[in-house]
N, C-alpha and C positions, 0 to 999 in steps of 0.2 A: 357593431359595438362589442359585441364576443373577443372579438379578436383582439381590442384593445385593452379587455382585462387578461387576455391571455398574455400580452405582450408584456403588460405592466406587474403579472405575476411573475411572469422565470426572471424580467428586473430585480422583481424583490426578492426570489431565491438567490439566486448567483451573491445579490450584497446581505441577504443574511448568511448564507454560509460563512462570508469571511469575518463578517459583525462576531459572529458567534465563535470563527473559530472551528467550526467542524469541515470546515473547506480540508483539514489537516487529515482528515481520515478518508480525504478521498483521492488526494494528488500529493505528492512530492513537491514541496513548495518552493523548488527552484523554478516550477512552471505555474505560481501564481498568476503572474503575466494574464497568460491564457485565460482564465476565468475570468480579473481584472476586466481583459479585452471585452468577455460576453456583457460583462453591466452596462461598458458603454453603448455598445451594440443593442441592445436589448431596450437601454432607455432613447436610443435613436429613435430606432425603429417606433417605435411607441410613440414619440412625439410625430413622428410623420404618417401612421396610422389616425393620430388625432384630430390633424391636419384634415387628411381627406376627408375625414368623418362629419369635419363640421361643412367644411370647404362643400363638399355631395349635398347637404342640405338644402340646397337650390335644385340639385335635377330629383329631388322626392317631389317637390313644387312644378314639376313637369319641365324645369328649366335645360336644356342640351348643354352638356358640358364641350361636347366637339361634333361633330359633321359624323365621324361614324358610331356602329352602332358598337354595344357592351354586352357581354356577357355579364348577365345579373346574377349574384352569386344567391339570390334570394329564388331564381327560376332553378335551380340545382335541387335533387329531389330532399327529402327531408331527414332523409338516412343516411345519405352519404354528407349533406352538413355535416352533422351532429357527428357520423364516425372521424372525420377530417378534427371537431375541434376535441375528441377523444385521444386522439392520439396524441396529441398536446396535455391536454387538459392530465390527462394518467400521470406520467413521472410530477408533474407540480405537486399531482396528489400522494404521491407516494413521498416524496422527497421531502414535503412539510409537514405532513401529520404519520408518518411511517418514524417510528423511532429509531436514531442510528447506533447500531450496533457496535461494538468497539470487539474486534478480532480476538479471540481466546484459546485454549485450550479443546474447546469443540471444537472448532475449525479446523485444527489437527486431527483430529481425530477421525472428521468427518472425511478429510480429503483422501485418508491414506496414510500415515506418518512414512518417510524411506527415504534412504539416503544412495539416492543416484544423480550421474552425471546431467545436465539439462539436456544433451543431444539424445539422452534414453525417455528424458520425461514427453519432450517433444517427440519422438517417433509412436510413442504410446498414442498423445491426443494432440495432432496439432493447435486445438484449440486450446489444451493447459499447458500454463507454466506456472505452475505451483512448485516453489524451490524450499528444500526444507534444510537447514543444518548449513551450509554454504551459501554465501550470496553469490551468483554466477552472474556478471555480465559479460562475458565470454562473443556473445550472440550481438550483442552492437555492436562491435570491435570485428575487424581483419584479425588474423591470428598473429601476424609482425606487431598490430597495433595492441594489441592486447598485451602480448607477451611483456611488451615495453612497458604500459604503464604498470605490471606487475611488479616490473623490478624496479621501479618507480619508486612501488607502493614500499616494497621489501626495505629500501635504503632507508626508509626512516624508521622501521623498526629495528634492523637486525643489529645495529649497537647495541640496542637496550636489553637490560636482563630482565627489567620487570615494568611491563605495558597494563594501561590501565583502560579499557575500551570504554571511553566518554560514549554518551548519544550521536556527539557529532562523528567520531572516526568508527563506531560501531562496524557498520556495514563492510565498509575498505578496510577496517584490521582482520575483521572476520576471513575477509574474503582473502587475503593476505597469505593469514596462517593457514586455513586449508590449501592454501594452492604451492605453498612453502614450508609443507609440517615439519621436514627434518630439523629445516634452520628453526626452529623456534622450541626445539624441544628441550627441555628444563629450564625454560624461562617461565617469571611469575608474571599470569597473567591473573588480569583481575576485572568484573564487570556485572552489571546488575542485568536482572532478567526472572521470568515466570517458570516456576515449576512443571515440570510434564514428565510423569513416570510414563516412561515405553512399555517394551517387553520382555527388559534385562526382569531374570528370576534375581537377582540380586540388588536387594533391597539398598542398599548404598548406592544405588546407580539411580539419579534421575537425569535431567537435560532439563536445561537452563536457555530459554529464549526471548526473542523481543520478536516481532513483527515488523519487519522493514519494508519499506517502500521505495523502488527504485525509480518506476516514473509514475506509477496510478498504483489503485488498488487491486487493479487486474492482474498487476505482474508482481505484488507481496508473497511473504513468503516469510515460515517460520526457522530465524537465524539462530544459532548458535551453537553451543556443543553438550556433550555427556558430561558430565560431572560425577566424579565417585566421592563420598563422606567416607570421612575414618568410623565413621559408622551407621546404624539407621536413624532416619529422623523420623518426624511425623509430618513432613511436609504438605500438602495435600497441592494437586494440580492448581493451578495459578497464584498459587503463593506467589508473593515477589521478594526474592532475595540478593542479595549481592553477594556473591563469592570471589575467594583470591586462593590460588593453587600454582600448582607446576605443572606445565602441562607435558603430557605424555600420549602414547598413542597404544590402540587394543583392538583385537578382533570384537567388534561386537556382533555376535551370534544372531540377532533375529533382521539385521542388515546384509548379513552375510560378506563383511568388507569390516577395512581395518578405517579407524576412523580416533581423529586427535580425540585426549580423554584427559579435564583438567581432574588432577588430586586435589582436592579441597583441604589448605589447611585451616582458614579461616572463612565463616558465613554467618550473615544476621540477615534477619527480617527485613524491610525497610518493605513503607507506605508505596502501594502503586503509583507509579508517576503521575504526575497531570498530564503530558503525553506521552502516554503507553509506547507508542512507534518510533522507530530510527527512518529517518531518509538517508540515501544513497546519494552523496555530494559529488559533483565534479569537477 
């Protein structure tokens, strides 16, 4: 019977997620699909769980359901039960009563802030790919295949003199302009995003980010660039503001690399998003 409310439970996580909307903080919703897929899945399974359950009700009566014998999940000792529907039982619990965190400013902080290639972050810990400042998808792609959708990417900016980076081309302009800084230098660019002072001594300097998602949350990464004010403000770490500048490019000192740098001529305030996160479209 355990097994049937186990069943019936990740049912009801997987379609609260999307009910709710927090499925958003966990995947790239070009791969809703997949989740989709688990509810059906999940509510199968369950019904055929149900099945047997009642269906068995005859050999509790001593009734044989077939000529050979069963391993009775009830002769299994009492510890390794209970550890088996533990291991279940754990992420349901964590997942419905664990509050979901929405990615900020600490998690910069925490991880490391630096602005390296991915082929350096991957030799560090094959196990991270935490990308900060650049969206790299580099590492899905052949290097012909990549190279290509670059210049792809490039052709529908490098007409324009003043690019405005929506939620939806966030990711792909970003990824764009760093991989193309020359082409794009004193063009106005313009876009919203969270305050994060680094470790420029100079108070006009913060960095301006979103949190993108290219396929899960495992491979998110804090996107976007430096920002100089014509002068200091009182910002404080996850303000959210929109700026629009020229963008230009600087040694920045505590990166030790030269890296795009928009001039801020115009920035306001504006209300955190409803969602915080860029996805990585294809």
């Amino acid at each position: 019977m355990f097994r049937i409310y186990i069943l019936l439970l990740f049912t009801y996580f997987f379609f609260h997620l999307h009910a709710s909307g927090n499925i958003a903080k966990y995947i790239n919703m070009k791969y809703a699909y997949l989740s989709y897929s688990a509810i059906f899945i999940f509510a199968l399974l369950t019904i055929v769980q149900v099945y047997d359950y009642f269906k068995g009700g005859g050999e509790a009566a001593g009734e044989p359901c077939c000529d050979h014998d069963h391993s009775d999940e009830k002769d299994k000792p009492f510890y390794q039960r209970w550890f088996f529907y533990g291991v279940f039982a754990f992420p349901l619990a964590a997942g419905l009563f664990f509050p979901i965190a929405t990615l900020d400013s600490t998690i910069v902080k925490s991880k490391g802030f630096s602005f390296k290639p991915i082929e350096q972050i991957e030799a560090a810990d094959h196990y991270a790919q935490t990308q900060y400042l650049k969206p790299d998808t580099s590492v899905y792609y052949g290097k012909e295949g990549y190279d290509e959708l670059m210049e792809k990417e490039l052709s529908k900016y490098i007409s324009k003199e003043h690019i405005a980076l929506r939620d939806d081309q966030f990711l792909k302009g970003m990824e764009t302009i760093y991989h193309f800084p020359g082409d794009f230098l004193g063009k106005v660019i313009e876009f919203d995003g969270f305050a994060f002072h680094g470790e420029s001594p100079d108070q006009r300097q913060l960095f301006v980010l979103r949190f993108g998602v290219i396929h899960c949350v495992a491979d998110s990464g804090a996107f976007g660039m430096l920002a100089e004010f014509p002068e200091e403000t009182q910002l404080q770490d996850d303000d959210w503001i929109h700026v629009k500048g020229t963008l230009s490019s600087m040694y920045y000192q505590p990166f030790k690399a030269t890296i795009p740098v928009l001039r801020v001529k115009e920035w306001h305030a504006i209300d955190k998003p409803k969602e915080p996160y860029v996805y990585r479209g294809y």
